[in-house]
Residue frames as qw, qx, qy, qz and C-alpha x, y, z in Angstrom:
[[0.709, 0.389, 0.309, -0.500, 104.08, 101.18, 102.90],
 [0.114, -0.243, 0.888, 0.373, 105.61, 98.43, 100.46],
 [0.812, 0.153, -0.261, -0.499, 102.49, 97.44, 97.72],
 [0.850, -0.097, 0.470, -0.216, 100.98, 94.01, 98.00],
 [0.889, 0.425, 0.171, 0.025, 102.19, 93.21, 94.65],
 [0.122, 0.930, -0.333, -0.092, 105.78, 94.52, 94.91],
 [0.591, 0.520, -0.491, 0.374, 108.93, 92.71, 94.33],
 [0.724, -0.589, -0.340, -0.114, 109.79, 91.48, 97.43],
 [0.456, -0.774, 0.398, 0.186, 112.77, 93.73, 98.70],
 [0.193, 0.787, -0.585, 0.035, 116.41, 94.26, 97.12],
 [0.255, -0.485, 0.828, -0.124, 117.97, 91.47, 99.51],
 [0.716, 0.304, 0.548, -0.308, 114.96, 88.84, 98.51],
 [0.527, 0.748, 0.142, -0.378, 114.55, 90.02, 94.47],
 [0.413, 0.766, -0.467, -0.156, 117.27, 90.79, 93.16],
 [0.161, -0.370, 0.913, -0.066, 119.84, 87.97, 94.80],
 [0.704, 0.083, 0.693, -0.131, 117.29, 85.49, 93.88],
 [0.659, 0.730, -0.003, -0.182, 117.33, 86.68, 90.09],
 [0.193, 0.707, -0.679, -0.046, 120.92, 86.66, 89.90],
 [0.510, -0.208, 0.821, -0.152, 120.78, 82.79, 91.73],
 [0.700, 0.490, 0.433, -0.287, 118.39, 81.97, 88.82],
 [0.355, 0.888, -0.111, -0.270, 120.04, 83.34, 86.34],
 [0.004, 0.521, -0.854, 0.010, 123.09, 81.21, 86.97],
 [0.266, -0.075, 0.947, -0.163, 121.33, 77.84, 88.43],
 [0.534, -0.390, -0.499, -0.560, 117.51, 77.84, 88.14],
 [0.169, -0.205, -0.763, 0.590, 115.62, 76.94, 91.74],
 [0.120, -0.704, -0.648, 0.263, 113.01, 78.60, 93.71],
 [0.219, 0.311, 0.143, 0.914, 111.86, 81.87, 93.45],
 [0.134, -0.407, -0.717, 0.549, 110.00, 83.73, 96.24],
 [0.104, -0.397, -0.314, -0.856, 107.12, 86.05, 95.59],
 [0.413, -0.156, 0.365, -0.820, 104.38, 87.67, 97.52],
 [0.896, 0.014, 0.057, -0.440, 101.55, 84.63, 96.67],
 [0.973, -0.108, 0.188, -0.081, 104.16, 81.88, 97.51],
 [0.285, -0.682, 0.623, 0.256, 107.08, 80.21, 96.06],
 [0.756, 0.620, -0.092, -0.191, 107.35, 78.86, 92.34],
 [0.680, -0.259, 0.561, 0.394, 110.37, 76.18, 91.44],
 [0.483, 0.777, -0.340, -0.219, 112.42, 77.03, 87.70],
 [0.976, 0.042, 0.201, 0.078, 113.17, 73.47, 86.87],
 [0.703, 0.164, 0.150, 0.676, 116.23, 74.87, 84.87],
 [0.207, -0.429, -0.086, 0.875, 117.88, 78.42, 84.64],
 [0.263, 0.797, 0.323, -0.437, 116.07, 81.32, 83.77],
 [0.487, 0.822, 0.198, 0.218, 115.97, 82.96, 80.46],
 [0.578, -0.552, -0.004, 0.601, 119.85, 84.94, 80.07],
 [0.365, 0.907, 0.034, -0.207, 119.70, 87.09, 77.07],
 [0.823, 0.554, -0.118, 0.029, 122.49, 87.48, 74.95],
 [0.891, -0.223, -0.050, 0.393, 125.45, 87.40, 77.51],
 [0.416, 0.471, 0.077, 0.774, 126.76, 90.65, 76.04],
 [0.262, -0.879, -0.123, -0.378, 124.45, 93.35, 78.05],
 [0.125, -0.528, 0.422, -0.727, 125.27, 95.37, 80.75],
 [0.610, -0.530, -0.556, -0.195, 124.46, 93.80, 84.54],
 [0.331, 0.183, -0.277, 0.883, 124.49, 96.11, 87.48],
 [0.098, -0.824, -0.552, 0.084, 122.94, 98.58, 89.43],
 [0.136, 0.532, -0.011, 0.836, 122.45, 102.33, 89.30],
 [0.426, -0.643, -0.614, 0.170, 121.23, 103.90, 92.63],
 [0.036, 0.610, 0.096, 0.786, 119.88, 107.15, 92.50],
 [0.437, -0.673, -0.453, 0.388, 119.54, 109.40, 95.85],
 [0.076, -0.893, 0.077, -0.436, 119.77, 113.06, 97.47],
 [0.611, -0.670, -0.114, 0.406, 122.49, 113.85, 100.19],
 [0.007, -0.972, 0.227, 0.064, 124.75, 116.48, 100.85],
 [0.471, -0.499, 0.698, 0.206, 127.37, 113.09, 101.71],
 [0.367, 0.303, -0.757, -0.447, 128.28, 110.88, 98.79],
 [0.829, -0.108, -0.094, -0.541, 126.01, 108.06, 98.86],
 [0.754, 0.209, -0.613, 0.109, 128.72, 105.42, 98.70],
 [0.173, 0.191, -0.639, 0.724, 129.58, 106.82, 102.43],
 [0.628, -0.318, -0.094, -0.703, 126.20, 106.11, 103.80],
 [0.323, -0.228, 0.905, -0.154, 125.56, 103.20, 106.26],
 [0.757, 0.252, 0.331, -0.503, 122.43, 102.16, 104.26],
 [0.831, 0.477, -0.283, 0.049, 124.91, 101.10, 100.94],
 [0.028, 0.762, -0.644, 0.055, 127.61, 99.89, 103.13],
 [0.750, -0.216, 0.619, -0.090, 127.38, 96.80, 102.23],
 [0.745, 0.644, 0.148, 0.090, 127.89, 97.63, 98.50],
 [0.289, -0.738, 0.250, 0.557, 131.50, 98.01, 98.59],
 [0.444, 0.079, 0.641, 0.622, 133.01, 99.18, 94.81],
 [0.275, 0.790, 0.503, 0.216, 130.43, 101.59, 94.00],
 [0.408, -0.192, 0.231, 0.862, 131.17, 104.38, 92.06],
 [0.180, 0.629, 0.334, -0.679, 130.03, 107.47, 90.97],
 [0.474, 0.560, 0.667, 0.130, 127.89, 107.57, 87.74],
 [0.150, 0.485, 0.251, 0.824, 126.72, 111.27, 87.62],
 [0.129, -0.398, -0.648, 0.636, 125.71, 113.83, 89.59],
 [0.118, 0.596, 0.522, 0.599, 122.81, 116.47, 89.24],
 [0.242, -0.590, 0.186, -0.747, 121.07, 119.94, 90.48],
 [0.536, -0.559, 0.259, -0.577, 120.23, 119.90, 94.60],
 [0.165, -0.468, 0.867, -0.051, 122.56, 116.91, 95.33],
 [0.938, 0.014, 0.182, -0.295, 120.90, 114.58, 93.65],
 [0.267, -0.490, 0.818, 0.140, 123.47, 111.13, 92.82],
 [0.931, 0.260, -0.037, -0.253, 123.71, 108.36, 90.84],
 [0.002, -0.633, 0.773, 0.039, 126.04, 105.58, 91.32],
 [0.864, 0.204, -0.338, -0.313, 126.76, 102.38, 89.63],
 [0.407, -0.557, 0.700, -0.186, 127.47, 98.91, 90.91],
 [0.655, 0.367, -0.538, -0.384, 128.13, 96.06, 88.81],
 [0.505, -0.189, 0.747, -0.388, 126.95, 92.95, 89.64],
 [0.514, 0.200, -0.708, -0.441, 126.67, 90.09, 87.20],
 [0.898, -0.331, 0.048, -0.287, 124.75, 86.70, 88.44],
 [0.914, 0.099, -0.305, 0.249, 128.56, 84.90, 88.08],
 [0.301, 0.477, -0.405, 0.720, 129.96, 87.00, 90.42],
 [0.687, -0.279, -0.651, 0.164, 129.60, 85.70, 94.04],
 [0.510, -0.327, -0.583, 0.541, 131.17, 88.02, 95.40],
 [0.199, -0.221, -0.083, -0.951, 128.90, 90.73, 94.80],
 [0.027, -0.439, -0.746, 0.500, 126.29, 91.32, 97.07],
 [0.129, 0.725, 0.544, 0.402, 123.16, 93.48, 96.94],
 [0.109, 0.247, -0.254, 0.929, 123.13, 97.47, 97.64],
 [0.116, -0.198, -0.685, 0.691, 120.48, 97.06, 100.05],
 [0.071, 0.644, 0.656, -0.388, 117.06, 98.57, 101.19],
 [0.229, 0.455, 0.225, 0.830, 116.13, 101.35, 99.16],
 [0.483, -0.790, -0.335, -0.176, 113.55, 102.30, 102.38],
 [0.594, -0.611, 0.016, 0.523, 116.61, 102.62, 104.79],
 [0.384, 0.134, 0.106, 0.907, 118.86, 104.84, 102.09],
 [0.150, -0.758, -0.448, -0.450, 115.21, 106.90, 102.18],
 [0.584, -0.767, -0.209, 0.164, 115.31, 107.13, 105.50],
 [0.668, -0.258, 0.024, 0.697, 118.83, 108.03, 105.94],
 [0.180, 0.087, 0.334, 0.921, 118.98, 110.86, 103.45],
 [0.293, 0.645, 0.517, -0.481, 114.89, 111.66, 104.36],
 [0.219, 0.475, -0.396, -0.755, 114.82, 111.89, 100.70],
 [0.870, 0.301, 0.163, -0.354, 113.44, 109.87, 98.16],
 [0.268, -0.545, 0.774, 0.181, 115.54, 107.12, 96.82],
 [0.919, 0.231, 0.154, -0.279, 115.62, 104.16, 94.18],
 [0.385, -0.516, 0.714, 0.274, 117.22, 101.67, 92.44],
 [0.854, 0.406, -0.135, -0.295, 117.23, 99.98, 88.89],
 [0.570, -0.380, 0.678, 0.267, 119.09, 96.69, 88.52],
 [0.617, 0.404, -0.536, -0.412, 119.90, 96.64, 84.40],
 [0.681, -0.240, 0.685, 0.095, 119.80, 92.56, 83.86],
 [0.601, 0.437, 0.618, 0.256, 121.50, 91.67, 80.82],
 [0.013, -0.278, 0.197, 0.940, 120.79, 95.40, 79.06],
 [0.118, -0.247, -0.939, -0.209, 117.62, 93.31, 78.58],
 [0.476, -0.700, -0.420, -0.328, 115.32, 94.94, 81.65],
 [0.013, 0.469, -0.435, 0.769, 115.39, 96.72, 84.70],
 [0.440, -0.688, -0.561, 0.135, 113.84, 95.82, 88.33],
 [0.120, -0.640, 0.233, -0.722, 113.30, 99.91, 89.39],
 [0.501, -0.733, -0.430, 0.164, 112.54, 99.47, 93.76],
 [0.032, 0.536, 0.084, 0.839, 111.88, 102.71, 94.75],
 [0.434, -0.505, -0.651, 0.365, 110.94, 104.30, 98.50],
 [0.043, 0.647, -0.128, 0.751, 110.39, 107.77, 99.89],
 [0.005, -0.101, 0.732, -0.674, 109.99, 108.77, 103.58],
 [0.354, 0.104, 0.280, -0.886, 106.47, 109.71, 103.30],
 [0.706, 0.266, -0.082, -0.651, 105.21, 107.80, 100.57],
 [0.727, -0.397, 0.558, -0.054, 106.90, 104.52, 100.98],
 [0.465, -0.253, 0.791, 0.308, 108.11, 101.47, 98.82],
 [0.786, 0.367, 0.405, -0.289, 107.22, 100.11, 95.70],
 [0.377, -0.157, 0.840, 0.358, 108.95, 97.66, 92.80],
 [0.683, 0.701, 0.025, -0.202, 108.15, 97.84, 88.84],
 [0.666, -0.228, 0.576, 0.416, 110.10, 97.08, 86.32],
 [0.335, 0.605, -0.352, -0.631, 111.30, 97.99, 82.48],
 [0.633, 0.225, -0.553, -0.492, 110.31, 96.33, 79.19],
 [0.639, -0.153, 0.593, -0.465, 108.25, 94.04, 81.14],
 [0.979, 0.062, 0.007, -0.195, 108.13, 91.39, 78.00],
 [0.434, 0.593, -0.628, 0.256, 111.89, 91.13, 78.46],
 [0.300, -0.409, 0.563, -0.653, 111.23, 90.28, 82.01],
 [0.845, 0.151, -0.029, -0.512, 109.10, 88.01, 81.12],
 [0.666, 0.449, -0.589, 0.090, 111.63, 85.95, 79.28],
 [0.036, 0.481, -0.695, 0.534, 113.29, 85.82, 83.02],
 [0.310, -0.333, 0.769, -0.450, 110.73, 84.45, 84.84],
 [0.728, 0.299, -0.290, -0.545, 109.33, 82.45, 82.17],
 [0.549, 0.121, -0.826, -0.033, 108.97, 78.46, 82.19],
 [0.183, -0.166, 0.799, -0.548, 107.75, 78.18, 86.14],
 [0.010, -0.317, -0.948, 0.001, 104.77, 75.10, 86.74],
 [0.043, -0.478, -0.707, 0.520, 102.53, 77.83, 88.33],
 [0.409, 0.487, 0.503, 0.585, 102.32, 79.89, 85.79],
 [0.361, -0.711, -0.258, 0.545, 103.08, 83.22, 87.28],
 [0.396, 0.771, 0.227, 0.444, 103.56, 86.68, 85.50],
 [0.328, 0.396, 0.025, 0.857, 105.23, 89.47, 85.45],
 [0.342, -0.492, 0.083, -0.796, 102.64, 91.34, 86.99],
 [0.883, -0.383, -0.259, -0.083, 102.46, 88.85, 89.98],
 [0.718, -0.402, -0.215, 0.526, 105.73, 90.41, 91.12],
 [0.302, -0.219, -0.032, 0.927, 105.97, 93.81, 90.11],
 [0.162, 0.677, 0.308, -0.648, 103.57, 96.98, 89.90],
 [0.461, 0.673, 0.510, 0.273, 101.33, 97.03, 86.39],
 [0.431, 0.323, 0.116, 0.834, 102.34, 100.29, 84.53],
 [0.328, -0.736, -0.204, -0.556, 99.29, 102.27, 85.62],
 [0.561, -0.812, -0.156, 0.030, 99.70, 101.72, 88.79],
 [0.641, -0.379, 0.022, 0.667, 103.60, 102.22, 89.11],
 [0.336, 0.524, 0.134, 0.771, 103.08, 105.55, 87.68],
 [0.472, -0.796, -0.102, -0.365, 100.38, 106.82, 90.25],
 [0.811, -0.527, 0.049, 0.249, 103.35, 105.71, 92.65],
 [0.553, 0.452, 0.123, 0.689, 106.41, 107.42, 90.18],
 [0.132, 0.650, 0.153, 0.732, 104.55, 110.63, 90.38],
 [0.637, -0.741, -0.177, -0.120, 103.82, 110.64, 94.16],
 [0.766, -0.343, 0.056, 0.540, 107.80, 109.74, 94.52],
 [0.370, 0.527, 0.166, 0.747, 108.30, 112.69, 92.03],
 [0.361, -0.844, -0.188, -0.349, 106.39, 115.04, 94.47],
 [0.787, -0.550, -0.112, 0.257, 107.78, 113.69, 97.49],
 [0.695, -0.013, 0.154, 0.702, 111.13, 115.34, 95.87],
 [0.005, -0.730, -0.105, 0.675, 109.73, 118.45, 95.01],
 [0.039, -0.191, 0.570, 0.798, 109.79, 117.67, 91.27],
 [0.598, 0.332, 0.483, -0.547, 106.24, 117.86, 90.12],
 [0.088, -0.255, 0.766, 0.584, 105.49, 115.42, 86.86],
 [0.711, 0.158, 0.031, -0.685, 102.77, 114.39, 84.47],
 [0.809, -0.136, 0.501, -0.276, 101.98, 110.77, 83.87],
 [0.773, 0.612, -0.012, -0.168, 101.92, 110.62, 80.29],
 [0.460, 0.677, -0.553, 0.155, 105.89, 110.35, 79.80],
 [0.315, -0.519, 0.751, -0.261, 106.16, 108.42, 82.44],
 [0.851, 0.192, 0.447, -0.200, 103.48, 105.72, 81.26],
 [0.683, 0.684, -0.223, -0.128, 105.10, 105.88, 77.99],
 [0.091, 0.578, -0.805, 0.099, 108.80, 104.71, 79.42],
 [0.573, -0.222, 0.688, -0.385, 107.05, 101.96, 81.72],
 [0.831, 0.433, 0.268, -0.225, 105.32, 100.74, 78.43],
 [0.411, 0.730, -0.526, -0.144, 108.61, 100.82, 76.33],
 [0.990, 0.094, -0.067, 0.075, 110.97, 98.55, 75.05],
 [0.368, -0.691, 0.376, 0.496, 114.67, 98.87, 76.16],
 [0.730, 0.443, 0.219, 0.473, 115.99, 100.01, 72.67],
 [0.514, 0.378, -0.765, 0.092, 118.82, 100.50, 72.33],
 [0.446, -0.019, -0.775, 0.448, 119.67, 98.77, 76.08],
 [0.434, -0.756, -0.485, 0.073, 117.64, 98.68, 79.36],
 [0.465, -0.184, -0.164, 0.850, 120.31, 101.27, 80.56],
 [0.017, -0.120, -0.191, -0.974, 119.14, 103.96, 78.62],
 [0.400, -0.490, -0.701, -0.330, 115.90, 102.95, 79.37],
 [0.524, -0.631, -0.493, 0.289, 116.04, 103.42, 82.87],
 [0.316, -0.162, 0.068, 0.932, 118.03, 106.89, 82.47],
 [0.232, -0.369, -0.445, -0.782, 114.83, 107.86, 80.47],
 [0.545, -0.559, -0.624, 0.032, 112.85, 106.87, 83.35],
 [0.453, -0.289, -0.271, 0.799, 115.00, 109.34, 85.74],
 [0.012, 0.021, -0.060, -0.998, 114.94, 112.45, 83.42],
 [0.275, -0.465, -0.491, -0.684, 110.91, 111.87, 83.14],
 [0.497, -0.640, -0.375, 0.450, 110.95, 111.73, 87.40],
 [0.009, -0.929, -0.066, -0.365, 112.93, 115.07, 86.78],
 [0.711, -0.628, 0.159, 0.274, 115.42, 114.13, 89.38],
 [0.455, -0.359, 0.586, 0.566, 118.52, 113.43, 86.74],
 [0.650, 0.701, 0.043, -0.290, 117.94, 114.89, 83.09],
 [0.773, 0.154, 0.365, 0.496, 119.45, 113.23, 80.07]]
């Protein structure tokens, strides 16, 4: 079950941000396809760019078939009842990174809930997130940083025209919180979604974990 308004999928999303980020071009989205006459918005060249990808399994994640196209990833941190986190850097000038895939198919695999935040920059985060039961769905951190990114297109598209308004990507957070067995309340969660990444989206998105309950800071 993949909201109408989500981020269209890891292999779509993200590889087209990083293409942007470097060139400018097209950019696909659920209501069509929007041209970025020149490259997107790149912050300050310093930050962090990467992913973190959080799961449950008894196996390391990196030894799954769902991330086995992410070779180089490495383990982050680990927490209670096997939950993982592991990180895979992946600037937009590096080619020969690739994306870590579906976050629905690591679900599946591991019949656990699964997600992923891609830091861009240490600027913002794209979170896409899946469980078995309760499916898919794509938000994002400090959403006027994001902005910056897909800022300047003709059509005059938003933020929220590719990823899940706070309210609603909480009622979807707290359902993926469940689905794990970690019951949460909204409030701290609405409160990260609404934040700015100070100090760095990183930490941002780490706050975002320990208020799922899955990985405490």
């Amino acid at each position: 079950m993949q909201d109408e308004k989500a981020w269209p999928g890891s292999r779509a999303g993200v590889a087209q941000l990083r293409r942007l980020a470097r060139f400018g071009g097209e950019l696909p989205c659920v209501c069509g396809v929007f041209t970025l006459a020149e490259p997107i918005h790149r912050g300050s060249g310093m930050g962090y760019w990467g992913y973190f990808v959080v799961g449950r399994s008894e196996q390391p994640l990196a030894e799954l078939e769902a991330l086995s196209g992410a070779s180089g990833l490495t383990l982050h941190q680990t927490a209670e009842d096997g939950w993982q986190v592991w990180e895979y850097p992946n600037a937009p000038d590096d080619p020969a990174k690739g994306d870590v895939g579906n976050m629905n198919d690591l679900a599946q695999e591991t019949g656990a809930p699964a997600l992923f935040g891609y830091v861009m920059d240490s600027d913002c985060v794209v979170v896409e997130a899946a469980a078995p039961e309760s499916g898919a769905w794509t938000t994002c951190l400090d959403r006027d940083a994001m902005a910056g990114y897909l800022g300047g297109n003709e059509d005059g598209l938003a933020v929220d025209d590719f990823f899940l308004e706070p309210h609603d990507a909480v009622g979807r957070a707290v359902a993926w919180a469940a689905e794990s067995g970690r019951p949460v309340p909204e409030e701290p969660l609405l409160d990260v979604l609404t934040s700015d990444a100070d100090p760095s989206a990183e930490m941002l998105f780490f706050r975002f974990l320990d208020r799922l309950g899955v990985v405490p800071m």
